[in-house]
LUMVEX-971652 format. One record per residue (C-alpha): residue number from 1; x, y, z; residue in one letter. Coordinates in nm, 3 decimals, decimal comma. Each point is the difference from the previous one (the first is absolute). Example, Ala and Ser with C-alpha at 12.3 -4.5 7.8 and 13.67 -1.06 7.14 Angstrom:
LUMVEX-971652
@romi: 1&X: 1,230&Y: -0,450&Z: 0,780&miza: A
@romi: 2&X: 0,137&Y: 0,344&Z: -0,066&miza: S
//
This chain:
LUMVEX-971652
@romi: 1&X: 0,411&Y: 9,894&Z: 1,079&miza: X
@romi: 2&X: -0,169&Y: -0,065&Z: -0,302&miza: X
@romi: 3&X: 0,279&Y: 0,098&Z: -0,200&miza: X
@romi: 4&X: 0,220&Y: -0,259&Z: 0,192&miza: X
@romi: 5&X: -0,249&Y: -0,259&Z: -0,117&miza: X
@romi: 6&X: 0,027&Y: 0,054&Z: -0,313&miza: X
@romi: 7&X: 0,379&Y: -0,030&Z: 0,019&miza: X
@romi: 8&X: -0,038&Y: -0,344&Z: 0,159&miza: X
@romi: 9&X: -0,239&Y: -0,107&Z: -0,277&miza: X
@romi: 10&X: 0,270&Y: 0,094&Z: -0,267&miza: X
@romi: 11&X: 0,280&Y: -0,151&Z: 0,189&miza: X
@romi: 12&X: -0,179&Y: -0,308&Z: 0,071&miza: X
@romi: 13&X: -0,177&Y: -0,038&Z: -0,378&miza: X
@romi: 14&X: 0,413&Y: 0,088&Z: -0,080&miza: X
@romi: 15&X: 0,079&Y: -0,304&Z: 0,146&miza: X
@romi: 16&X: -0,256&Y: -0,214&Z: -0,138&miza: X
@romi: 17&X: 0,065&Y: 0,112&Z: -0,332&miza: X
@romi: 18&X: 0,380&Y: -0,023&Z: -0,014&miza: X
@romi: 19&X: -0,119&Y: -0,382&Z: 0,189&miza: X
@romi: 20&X: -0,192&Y: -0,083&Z: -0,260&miza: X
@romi: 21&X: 0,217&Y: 0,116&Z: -0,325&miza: X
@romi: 22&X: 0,292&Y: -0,190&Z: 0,207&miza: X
@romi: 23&X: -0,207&Y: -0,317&Z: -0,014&miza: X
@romi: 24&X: -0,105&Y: 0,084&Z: -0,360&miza: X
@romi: 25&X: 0,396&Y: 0,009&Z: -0,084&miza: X
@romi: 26&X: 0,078&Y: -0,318&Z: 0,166&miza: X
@romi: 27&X: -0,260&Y: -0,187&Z: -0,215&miza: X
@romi: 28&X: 0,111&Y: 0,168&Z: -0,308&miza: X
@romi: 29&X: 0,351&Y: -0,063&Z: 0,076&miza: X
@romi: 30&X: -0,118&Y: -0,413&Z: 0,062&miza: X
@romi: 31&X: -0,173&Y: -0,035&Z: -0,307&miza: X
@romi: 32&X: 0,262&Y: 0,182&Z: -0,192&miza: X
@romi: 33&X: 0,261&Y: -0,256&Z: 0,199&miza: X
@romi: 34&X: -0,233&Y: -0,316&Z: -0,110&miza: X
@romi: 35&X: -0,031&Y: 0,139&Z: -0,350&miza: X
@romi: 36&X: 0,405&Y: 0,024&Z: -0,028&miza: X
@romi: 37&X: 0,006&Y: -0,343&Z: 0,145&miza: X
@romi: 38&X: -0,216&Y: -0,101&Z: -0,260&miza: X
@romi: 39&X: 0,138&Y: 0,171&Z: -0,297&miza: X
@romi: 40&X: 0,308&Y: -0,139&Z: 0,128&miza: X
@romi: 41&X: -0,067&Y: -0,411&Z: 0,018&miza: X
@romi: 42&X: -0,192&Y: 0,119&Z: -0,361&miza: X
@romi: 43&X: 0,332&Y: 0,107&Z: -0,141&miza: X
@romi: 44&X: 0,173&Y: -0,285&Z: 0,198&miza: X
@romi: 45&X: -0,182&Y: -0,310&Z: -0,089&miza: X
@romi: 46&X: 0,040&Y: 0,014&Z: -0,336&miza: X
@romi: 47&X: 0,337&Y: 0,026&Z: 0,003&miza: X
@romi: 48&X: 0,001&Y: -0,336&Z: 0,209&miza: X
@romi: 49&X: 0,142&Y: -0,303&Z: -0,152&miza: X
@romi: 50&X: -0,173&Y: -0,318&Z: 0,036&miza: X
@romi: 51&X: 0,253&Y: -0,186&Z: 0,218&miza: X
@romi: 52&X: 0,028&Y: 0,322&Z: 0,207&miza: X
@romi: 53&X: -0,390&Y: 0,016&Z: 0,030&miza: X
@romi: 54&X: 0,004&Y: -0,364&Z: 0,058&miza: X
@romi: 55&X: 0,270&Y: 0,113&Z: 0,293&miza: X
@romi: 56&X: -0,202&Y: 0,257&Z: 0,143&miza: X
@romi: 57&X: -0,302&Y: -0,243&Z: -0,016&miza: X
@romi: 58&X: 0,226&Y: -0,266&Z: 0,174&miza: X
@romi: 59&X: 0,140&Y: 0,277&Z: 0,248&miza: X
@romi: 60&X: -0,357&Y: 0,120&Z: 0,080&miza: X
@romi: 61&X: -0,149&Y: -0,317&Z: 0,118&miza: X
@romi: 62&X: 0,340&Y: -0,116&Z: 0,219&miza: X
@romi: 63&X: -0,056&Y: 0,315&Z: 0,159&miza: X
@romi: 64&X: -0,380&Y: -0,097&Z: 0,026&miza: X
@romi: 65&X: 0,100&Y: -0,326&Z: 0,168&miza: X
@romi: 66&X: 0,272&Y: 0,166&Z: 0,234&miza: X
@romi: 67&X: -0,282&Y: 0,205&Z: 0,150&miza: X
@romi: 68&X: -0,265&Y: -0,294&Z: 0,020&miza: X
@romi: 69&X: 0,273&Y: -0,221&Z: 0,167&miza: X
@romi: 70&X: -0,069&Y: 0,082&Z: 0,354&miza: X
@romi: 71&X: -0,400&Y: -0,070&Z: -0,087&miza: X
@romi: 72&X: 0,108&Y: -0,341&Z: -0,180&miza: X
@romi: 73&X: 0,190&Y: -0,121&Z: 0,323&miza: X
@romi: 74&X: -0,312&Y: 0,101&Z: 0,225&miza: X
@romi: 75&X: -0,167&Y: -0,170&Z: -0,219&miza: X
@romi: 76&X: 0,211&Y: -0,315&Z: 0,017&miza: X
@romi: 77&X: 0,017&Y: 0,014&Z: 0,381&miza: X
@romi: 78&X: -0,390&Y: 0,028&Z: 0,000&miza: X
@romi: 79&X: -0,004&Y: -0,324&Z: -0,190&miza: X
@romi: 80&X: 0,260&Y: -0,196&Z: 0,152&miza: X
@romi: 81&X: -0,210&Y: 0,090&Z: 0,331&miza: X
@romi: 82&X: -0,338&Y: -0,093&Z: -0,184&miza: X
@romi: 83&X: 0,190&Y: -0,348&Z: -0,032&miza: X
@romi: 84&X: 0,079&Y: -0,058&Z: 0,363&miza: X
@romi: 85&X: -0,268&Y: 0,126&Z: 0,128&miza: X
@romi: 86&X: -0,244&Y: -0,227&Z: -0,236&miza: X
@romi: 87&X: 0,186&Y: -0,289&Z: 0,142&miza: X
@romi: 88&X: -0,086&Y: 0,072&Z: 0,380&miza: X
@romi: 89&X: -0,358&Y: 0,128&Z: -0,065&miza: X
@romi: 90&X: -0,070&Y: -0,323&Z: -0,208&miza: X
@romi: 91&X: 0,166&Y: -0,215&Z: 0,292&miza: X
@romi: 92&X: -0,166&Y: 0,163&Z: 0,246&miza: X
@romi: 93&X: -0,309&Y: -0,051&Z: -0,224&miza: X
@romi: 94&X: 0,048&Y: -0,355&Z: -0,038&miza: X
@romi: 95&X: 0,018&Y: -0,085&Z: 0,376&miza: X
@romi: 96&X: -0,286&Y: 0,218&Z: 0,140&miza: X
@romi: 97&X: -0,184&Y: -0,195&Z: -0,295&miza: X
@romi: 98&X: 0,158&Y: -0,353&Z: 0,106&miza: X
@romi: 99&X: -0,051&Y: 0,095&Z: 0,422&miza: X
@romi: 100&X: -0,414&Y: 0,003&Z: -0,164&miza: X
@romi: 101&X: 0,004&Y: -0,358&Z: -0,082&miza: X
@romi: 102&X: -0,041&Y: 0,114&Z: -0,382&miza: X
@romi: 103&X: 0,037&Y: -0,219&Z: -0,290&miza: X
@romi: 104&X: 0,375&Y: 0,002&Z: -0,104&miza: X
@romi: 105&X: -0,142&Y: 0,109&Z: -0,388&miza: X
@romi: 106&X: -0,163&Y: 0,305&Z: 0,205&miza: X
@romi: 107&X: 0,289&Y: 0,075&Z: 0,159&miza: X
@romi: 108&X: 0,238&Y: 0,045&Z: -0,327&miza: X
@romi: 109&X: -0,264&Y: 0,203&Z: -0,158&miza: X
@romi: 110&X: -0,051&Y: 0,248&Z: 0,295&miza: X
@romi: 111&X: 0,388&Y: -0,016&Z: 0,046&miza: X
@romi: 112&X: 0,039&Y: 0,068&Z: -0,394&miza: X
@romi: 113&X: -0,273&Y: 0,259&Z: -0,050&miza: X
@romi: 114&X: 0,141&Y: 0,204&Z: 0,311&miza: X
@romi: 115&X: 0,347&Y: -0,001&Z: -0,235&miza: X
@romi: 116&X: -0,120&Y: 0,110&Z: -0,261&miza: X
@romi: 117&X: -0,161&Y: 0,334&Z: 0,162&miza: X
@romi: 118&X: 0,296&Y: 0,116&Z: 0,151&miza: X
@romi: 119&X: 0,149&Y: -0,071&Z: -0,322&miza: X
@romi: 120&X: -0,223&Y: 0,209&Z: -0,182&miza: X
@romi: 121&X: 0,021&Y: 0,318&Z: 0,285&miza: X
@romi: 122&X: 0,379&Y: -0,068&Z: 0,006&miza: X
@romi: 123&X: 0,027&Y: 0,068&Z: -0,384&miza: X
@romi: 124&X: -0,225&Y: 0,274&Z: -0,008&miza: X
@romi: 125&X: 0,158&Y: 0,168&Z: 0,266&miza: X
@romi: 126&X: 0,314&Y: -0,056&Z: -0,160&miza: X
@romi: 127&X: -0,113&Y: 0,158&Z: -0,320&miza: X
@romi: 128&X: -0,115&Y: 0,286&Z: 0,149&miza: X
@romi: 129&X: 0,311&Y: 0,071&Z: 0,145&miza: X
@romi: 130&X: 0,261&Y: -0,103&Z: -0,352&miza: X
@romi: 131&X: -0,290&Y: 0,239&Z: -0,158&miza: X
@romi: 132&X: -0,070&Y: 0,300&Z: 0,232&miza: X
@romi: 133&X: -0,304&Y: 0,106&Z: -0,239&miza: X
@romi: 134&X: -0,165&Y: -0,295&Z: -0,007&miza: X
@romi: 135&X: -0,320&Y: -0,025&Z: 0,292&miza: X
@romi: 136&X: -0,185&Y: -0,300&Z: 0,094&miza: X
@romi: 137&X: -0,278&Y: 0,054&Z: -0,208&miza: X
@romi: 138&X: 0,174&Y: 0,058&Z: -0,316&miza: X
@romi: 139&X: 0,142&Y: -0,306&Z: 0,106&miza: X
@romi: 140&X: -0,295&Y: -0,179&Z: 0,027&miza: X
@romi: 141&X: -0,131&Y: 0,159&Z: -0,328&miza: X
@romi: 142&X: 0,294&Y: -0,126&Z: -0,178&miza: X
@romi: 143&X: 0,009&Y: -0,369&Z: 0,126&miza: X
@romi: 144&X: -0,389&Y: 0,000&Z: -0,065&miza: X
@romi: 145&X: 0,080&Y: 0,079&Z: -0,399&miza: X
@romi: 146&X: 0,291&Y: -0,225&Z: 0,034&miza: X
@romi: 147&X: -0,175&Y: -0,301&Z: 0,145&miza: X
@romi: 148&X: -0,203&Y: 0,017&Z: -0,316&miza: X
@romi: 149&X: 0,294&Y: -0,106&Z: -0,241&miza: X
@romi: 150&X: 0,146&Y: -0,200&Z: 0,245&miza: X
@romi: 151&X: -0,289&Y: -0,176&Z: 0,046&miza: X
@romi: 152&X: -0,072&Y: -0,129&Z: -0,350&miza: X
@romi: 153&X: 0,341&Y: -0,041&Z: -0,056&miza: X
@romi: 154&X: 0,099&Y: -0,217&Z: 0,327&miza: X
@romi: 155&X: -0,374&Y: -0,206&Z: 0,002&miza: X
@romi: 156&X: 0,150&Y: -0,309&Z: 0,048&miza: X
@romi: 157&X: 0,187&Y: 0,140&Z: 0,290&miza: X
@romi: 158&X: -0,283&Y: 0,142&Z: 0,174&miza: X
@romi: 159&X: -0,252&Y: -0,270&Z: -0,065&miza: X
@romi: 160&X: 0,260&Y: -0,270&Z: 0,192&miza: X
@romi: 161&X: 0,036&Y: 0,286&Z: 0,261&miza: X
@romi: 162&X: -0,331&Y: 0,005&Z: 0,101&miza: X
@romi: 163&X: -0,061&Y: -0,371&Z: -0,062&miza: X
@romi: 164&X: 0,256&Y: -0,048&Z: 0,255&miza: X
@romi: 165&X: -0,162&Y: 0,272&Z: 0,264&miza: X
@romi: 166&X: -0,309&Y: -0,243&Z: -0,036&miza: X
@romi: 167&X: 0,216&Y: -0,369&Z: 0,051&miza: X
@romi: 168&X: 0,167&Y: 0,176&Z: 0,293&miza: X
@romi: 169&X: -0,384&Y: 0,103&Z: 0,112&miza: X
@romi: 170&X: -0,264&Y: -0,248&Z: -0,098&miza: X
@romi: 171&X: 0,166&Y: -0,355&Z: -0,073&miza: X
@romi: 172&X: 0,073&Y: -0,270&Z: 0,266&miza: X
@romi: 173&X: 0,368&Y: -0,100&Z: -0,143&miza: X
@romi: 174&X: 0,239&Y: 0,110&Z: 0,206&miza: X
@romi: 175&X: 0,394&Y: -0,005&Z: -0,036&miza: X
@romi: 176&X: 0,114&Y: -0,366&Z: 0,045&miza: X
@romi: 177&X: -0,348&Y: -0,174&Z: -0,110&miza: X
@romi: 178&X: 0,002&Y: -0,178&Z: -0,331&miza: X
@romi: 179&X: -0,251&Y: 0,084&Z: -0,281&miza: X
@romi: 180&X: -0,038&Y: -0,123&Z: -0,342&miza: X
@romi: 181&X: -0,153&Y: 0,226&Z: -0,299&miza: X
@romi: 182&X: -0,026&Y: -0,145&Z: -0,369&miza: X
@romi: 183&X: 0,324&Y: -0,243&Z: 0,001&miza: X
@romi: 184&X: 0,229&Y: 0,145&Z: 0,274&miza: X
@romi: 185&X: 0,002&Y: -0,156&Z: 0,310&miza: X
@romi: 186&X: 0,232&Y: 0,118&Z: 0,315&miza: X
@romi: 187&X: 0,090&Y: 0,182&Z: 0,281&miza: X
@romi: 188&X: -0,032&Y: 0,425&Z: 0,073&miza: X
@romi: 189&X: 0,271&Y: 0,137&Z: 0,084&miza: X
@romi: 190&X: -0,085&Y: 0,351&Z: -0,046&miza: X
@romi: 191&X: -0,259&Y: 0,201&Z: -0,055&miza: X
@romi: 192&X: 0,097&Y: 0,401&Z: -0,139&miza: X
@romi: 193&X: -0,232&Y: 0,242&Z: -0,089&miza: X
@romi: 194&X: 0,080&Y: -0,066&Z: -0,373&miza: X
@romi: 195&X: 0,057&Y: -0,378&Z: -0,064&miza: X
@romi: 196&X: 0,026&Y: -0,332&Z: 0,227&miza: X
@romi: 197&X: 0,285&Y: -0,221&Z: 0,007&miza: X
@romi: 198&X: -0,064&Y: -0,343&Z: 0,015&miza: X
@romi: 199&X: 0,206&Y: -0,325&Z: 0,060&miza: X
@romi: 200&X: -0,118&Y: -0,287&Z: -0,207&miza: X
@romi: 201&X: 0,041&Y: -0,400&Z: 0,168&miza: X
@romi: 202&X: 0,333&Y: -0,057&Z: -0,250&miza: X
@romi: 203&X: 0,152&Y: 0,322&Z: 0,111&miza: X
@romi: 204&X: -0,038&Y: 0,231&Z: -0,255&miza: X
@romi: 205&X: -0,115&Y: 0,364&Z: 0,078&miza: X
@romi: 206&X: -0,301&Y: 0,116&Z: -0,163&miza: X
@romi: 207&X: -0,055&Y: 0,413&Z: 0,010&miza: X
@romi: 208&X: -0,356&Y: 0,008&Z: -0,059&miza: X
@romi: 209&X: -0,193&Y: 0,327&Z: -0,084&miza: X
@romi: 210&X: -0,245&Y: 0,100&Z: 0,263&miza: X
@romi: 211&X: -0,244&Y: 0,064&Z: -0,277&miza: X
@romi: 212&X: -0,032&Y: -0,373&Z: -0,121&miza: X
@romi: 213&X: -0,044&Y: -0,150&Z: 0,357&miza: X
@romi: 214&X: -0,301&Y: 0,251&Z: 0,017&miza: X
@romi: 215&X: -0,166&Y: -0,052&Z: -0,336&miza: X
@romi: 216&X: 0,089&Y: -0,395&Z: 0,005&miza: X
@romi: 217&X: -0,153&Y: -0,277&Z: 0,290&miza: X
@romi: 218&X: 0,222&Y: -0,070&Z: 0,269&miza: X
@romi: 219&X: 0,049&Y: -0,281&Z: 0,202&miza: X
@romi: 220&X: 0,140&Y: 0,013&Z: 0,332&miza: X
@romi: 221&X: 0,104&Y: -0,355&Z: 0,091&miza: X
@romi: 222&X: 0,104&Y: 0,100&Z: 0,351&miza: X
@romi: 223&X: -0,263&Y: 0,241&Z: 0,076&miza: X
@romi: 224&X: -0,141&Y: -0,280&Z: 0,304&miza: X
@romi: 225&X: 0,208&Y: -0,248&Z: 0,201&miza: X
@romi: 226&X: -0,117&Y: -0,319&Z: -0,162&miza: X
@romi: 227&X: -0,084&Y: -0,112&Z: -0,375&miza: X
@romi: 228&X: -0,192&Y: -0,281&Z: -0,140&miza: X
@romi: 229&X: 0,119&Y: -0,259&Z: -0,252&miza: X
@romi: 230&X: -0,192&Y: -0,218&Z: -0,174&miza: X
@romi: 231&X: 0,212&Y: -0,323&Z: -0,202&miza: X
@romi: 232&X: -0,215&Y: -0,299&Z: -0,172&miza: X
@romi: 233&X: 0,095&Y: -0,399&Z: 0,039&miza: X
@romi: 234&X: -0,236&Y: -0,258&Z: -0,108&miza: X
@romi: 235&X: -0,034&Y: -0,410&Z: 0,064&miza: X
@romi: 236&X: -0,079&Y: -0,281&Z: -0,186&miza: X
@romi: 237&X: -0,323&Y: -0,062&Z: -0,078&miza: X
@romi: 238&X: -0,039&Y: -0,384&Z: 0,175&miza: X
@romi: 239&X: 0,130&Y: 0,245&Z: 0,297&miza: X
@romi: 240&X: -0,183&Y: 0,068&Z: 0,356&miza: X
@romi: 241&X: -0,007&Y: 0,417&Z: -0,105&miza: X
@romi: 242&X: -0,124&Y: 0,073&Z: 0,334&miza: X
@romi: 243&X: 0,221&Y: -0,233&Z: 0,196&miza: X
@romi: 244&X: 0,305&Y: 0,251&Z: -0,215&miza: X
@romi: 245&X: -0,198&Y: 0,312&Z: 0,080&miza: X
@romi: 246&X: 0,024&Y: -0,119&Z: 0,353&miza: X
@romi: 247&X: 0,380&Y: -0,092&Z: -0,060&miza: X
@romi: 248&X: 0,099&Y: 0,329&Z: -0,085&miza: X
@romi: 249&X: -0,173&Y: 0,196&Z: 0,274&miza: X
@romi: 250&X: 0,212&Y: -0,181&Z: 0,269&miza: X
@romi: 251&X: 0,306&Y: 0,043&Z: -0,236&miza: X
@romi: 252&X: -0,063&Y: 0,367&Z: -0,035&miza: X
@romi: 253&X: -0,017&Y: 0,003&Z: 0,385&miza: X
@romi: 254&X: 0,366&Y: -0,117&Z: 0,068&miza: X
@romi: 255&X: 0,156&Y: 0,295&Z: -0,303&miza: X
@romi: 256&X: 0,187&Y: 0,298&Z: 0,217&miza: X
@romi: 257&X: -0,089&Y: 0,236&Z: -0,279&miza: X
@romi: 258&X: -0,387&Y: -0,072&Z: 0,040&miza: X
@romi: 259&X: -0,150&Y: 0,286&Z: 0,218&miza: X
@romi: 260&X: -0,227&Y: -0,219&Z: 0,215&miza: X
@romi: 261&X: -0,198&Y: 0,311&Z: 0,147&miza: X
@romi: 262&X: -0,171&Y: -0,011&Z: -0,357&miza: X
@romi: 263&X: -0,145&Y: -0,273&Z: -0,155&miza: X
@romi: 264&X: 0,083&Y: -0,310&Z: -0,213&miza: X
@romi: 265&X: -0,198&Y: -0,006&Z: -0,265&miza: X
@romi: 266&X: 0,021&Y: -0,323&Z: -0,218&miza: X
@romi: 267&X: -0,285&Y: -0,102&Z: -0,271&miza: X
@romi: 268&X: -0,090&Y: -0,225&Z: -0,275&miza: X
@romi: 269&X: -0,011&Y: 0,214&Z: -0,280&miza: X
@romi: 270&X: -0,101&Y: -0,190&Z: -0,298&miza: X
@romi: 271&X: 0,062&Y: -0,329&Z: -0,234&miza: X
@romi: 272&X: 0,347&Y: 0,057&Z: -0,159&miza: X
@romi: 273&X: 0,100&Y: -0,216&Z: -0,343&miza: X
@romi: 274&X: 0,204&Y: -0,260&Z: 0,240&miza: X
@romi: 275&X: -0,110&Y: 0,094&Z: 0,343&miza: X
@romi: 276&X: -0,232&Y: 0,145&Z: 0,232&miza: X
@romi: 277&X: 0,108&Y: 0,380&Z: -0,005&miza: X
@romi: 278&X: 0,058&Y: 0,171&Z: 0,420&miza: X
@romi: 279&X: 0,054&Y: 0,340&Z: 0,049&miza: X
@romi: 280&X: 0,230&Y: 0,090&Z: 0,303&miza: X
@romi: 281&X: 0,030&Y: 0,359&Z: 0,182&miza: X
@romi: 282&X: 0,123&Y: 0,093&Z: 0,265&miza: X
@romi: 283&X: 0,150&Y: 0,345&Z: 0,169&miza: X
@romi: 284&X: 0,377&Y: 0,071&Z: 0,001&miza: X
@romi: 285&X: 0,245&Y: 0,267&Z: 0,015&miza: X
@romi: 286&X: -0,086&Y: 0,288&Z: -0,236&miza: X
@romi: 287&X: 0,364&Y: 0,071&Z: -0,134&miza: X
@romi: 288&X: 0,109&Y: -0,190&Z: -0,308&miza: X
@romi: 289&X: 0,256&Y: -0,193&Z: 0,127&miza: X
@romi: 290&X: -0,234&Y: -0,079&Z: 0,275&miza: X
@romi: 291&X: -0,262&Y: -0,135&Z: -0,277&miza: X
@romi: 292&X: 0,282&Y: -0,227&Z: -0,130&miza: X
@romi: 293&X: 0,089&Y: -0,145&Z: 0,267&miza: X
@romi: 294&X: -0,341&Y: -0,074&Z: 0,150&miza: X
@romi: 295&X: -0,101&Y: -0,143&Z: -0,383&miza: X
@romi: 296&X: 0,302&Y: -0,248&Z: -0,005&miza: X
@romi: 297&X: -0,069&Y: -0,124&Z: 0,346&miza: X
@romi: 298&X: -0,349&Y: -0,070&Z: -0,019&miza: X
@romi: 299&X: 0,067&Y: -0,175&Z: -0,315&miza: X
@romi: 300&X: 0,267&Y: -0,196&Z: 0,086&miza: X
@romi: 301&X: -0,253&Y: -0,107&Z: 0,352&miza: X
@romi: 302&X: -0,310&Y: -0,091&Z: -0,211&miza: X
@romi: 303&X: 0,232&Y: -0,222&Z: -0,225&miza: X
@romi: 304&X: 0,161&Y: -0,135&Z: 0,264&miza: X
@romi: 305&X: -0,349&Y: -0,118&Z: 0,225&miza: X
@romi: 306&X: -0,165&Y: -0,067&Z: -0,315&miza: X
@romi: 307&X: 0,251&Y: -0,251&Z: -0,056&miza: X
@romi: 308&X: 0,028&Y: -0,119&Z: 0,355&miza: X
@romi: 309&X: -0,390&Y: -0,059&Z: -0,051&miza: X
@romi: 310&X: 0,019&Y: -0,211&Z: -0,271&miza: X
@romi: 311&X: -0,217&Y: 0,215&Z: -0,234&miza: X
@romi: 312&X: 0,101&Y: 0,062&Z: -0,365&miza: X
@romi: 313&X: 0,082&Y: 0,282&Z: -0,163&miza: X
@romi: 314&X: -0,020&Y: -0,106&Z: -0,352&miza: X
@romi: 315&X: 0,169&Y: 0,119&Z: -0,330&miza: X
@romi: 316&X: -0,233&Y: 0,103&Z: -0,271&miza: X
@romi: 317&X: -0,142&Y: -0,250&Z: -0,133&miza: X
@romi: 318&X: -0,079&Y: -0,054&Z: -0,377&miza: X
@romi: 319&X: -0,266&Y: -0,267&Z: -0,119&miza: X
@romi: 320&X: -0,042&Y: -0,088&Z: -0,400&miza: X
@romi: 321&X: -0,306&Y: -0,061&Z: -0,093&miza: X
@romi: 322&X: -0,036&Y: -0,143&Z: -0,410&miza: X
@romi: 323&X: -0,379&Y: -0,035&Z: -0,216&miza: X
@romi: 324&X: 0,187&Y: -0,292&Z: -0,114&miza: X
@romi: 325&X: 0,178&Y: -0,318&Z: 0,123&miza: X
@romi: 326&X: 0,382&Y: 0,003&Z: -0,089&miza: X
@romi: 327&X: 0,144&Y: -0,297&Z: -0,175&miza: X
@romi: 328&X: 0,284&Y: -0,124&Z: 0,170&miza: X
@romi: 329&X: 0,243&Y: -0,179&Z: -0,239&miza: X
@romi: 330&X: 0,297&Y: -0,217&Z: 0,142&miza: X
@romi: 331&X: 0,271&Y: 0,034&Z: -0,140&miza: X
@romi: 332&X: 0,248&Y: -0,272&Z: -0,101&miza: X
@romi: 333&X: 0,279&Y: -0,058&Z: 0,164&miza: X
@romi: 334&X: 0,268&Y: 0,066&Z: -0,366&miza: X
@romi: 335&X: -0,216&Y: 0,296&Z: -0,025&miza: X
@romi: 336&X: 0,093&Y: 0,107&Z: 0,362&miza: X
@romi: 337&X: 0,371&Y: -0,084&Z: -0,023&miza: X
@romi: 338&X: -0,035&Y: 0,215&Z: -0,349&miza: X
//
């Protein structure tokens, strides 16, 4: 019994060891393989010309792209998919926002943000798959050292960006109301993320940076129903002023353009060079061509019952006044036919 044992043992240690030099063999017989490969590309290289290097380079990376095809048109489909399906989430966005009774600003923005995140997973999704190595947090690592550069290089860009994210969020112009900031005056058409468009009163298109309507004052001529004007008329001085004052008010009264729900308000506001001086206002249509046409109306109605009245409204008037009598010489009449 024993001595069967021990024949076991030797049989199986047999085995091991002709296992293990086997296994020794095969390594040796690698290494010696990936040392003849090397000595072999070290003997070949040099003997490579540079346009056949320059081939082989060439060669190398069409192969490289041959294999990465398939991941570049996943890629592609990924993105082309990104782009529709940006389109109905930012739809769908838009409505749910607009079924609230939001702001129409509010709406864009919430419409616009929700783009841009399934933008930004649709791209890094479609990275990972074009670059099977690449994982979401070296992702993330790399746009955070990215955004760096891009940020100082692209300020500009950004700064409008988020000025716009704050028009679209805070301020009470909406598309279609008309604002004026430093010497543009007109109509918004459209209001991005990055710059507003707007249409000036003689037709030209302005594309103004989001930035400067933020940093600058705005004024939104539209931003309630009605707007006040104020215009200034005067009378002679040998005038009734308040009988005129009186005269306007019931010729204010009969203008279309006049919003009666507001009030008239007509005064006498000081003593002119040639006339008593009246200030006018009243409330009108807030557009401009509204403001125009109110202005040439009420005008042409305080002229008209100003006249109708009787009551001057002078020219200026210019009195001389000399320290000295004049001398008034006639002249004779050979002189004047001279």
């Amino acid at each position: 019994m024993i001595a069967w044992i021990a024949m076991c043992a030797q049989l199986t240690f047999g085995q091991d060891l002709i296992s293990t030099l086997g296994q020794q063999d095969q390594t040796i017989q690698n290494e010696q393989t990936a040392e003849g490969r090397s000595v072999e590309l070290a003997e070949t290289d040099p003997h490579l010309s540079p346009i056949e290097m320059l081939q082989q380079t060439l060669n190398d990376i069409y192969q490289g792209f041959i294999e990465r095809l398939p991941y570049l048109g996943a890629g592609l489909l990924v993105i082309i998919i990104t782009w529709i399906l940006s389109n109905l989430v930012g739809s769908a966005v838009f409505k749910i926002a607009k079924s609230r009774k939001l702001r129409r600003s509010l709406c864009e923005l919430f419409s616009r943000l929700t783009i841009i995140l399934v933008w930004i997973l649709g791209l890094l999704i479609a990275a990972m798959i074009m670059f099977p190595g690449l994982t979401p947090a070296k992702a993330l690592g790399g746009l955070g050292l990215a955004s760096v550069a891009i940020g100082f290089a692209f300020k500009e860009i950004f700064e409008n960006f988020f000025a716009g994210i704050l028009l679209l969020w805070k301020y009470p112009f909406e598309t279609g109301d008309f604002i004026e900031c430093e010497s543009i005056l007109g109509k918004v058409e459209d209001i991005s993320v990055r710059m507003t468009q707007i249409r000036q009163t003689n037709g030209e298109l302005v594309v103004m940076p989001n930035s400067f309507l933020f940093k600058n004052p705005v004024n939104v001529l539209t931003d309630r129903d009605v707007r006040r004007i104020t215009v200034m008329t005067g009378v002679a001085y040998d005038e009734d002023a308040d009988q005129a004052v009186e005269v306007i008010e019931n010729a204010l009264k009969n203008c279309e353009s006049v919003e009666q729900d507001y009030p008239v308000e007509v005064f006498l506001n000081g003593f002119g060079a040639s006339s008593i001086d009246i200030e006018v206002t009243w409330w009108t249509s807030p557009t401009p061509l509204g403001h125009r046409k109110s202005r040439s109306e009420v005008v042409s109605a305080i002229k008209r019952a100003l006249d109708d009245a009787g009551i001057e409204i002078p020219f200026p008037y210019r009195t001389l006044t000399f320290k000295e009598p004049l001398p008034i010489r006639k002249e004779t009449g050979q002189a004047q036919n001279d």
